[in-house]
C-alpha positions, 0 to 999 in steps of 0.5 A, spaced: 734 131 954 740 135 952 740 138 945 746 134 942 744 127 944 737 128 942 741 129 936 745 123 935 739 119 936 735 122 931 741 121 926 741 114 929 735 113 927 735 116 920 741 112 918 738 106 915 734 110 911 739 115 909 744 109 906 739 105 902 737 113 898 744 115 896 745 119 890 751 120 886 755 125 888 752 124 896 756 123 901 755 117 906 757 119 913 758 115 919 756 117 928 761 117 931 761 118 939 761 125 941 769 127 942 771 122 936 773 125 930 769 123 924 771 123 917 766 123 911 767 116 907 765 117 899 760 111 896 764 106 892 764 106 884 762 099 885 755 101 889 754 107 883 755 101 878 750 097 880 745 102 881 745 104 874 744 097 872 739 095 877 736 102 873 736 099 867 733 093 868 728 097 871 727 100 865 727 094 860 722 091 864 717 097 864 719 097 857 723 103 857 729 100 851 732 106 849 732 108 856 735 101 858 740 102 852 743 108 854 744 106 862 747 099 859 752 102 854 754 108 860 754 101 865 759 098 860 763 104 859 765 104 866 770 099 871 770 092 868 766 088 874 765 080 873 758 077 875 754 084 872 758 086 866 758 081 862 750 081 863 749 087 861 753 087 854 749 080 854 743 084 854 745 090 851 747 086 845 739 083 845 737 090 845 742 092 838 738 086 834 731 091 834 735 096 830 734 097 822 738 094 818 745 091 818 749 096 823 744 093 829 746 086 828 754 089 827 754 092 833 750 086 837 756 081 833 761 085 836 759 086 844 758 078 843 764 077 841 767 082 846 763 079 852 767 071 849 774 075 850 773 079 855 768 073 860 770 066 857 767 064 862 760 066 863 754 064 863 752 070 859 758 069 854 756 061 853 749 063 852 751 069 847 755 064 843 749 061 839 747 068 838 754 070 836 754 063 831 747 065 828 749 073 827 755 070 823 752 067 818 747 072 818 753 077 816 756 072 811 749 071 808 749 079 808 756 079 804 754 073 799 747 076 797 752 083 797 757 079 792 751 076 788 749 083 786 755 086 784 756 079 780 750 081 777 750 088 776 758 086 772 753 080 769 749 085 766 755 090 764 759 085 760 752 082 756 751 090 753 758 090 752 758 083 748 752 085 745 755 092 742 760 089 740 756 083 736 753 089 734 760 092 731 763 086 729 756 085 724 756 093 721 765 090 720 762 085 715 757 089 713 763 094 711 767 089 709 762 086 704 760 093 700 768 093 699 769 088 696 763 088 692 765 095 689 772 093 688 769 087 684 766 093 680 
């Protein structure tokens, strides 16, 4: 067998392989007959985008959440793709609600809300809808308790404030009474 053709078949036989273990940056190449020029064609952002995802699902299910954060919230700041975004703000909003204190459930509001705007009509938009209504009023009882409390910090100014003045208003007539007793004098 000639040289060149023993290498064309061995390329052949390995393209299978190769395609499916791209990495970003790599470069897919097709074989063409010899004599043909061959151009090198670059993998679509389309396919890098869903291997991110697929990675961070990959990472959720082994239980690898921060991981699965990062992937998800680089995968959203790409190029808007329908059937797969809308997905991962879904479960990037579920991953948000483990955070401490209100800035999680903030962050998840707001993808939730982003996810209602921008996919309408998505599956995971009308699965996040109860979420979003629950966090809502999550967010409106935070603000309450919130106004509570400052209404009860103001409360208890105002008594200190009355009860000094109750205080003032009882040494003026304790003054008043000793003037008049020395005028009467």
């Amino acid at each position: 067998m000639k040289p060149r053709l023993l290498i064309v078949m061995t390329l052949m036989a390995a393209l299978p392989c190769m395609s499916g273990c791209s990495f970003p940056g790599w470069k897919v190449f097709s074989v063409k007959p010899a004599g043909v020029a061959s151009a090198p064609v670059e993998v679509p952002v389309a396919r890098e985008q869903e291997r991110s995802f697929a990675n961070a699902l990959e990472f959720l299910r082994t239980g690898r959440e921060q991981d699965a954060r990062i992937a998800l919230e680089q995968f959203i700041a790409g190029p808007q793709r329908s059937g797969v975004m809308d997905e991962a703000m879904f479960r990037l909003s579920l991953l948000y609600l483990r955070d401490e204190g209100s800035k999680g459930a903030v962050r998840a509001l707001e993808l939730l809300e982003r996810l209602k705007t921008e996919f309408p009509r998505s599956l995971w938009a009308q699965q996040g809808a109860p979420l979003a209504a629950y966090l809502t009023g999550v967010r409106i009882l935070r603000d309450r308790q919130r106004e509570v409390k400052t209404l009860k910090e103001l409360n208890l100014s105002l008594s200190r404030d009355n009860r000094e003045m109750r205080q003032s208003i009882e040494r003026l007539k304790s003054l008043d009474l000793e003037l008049e007793q020395k005028i009467k004098r």
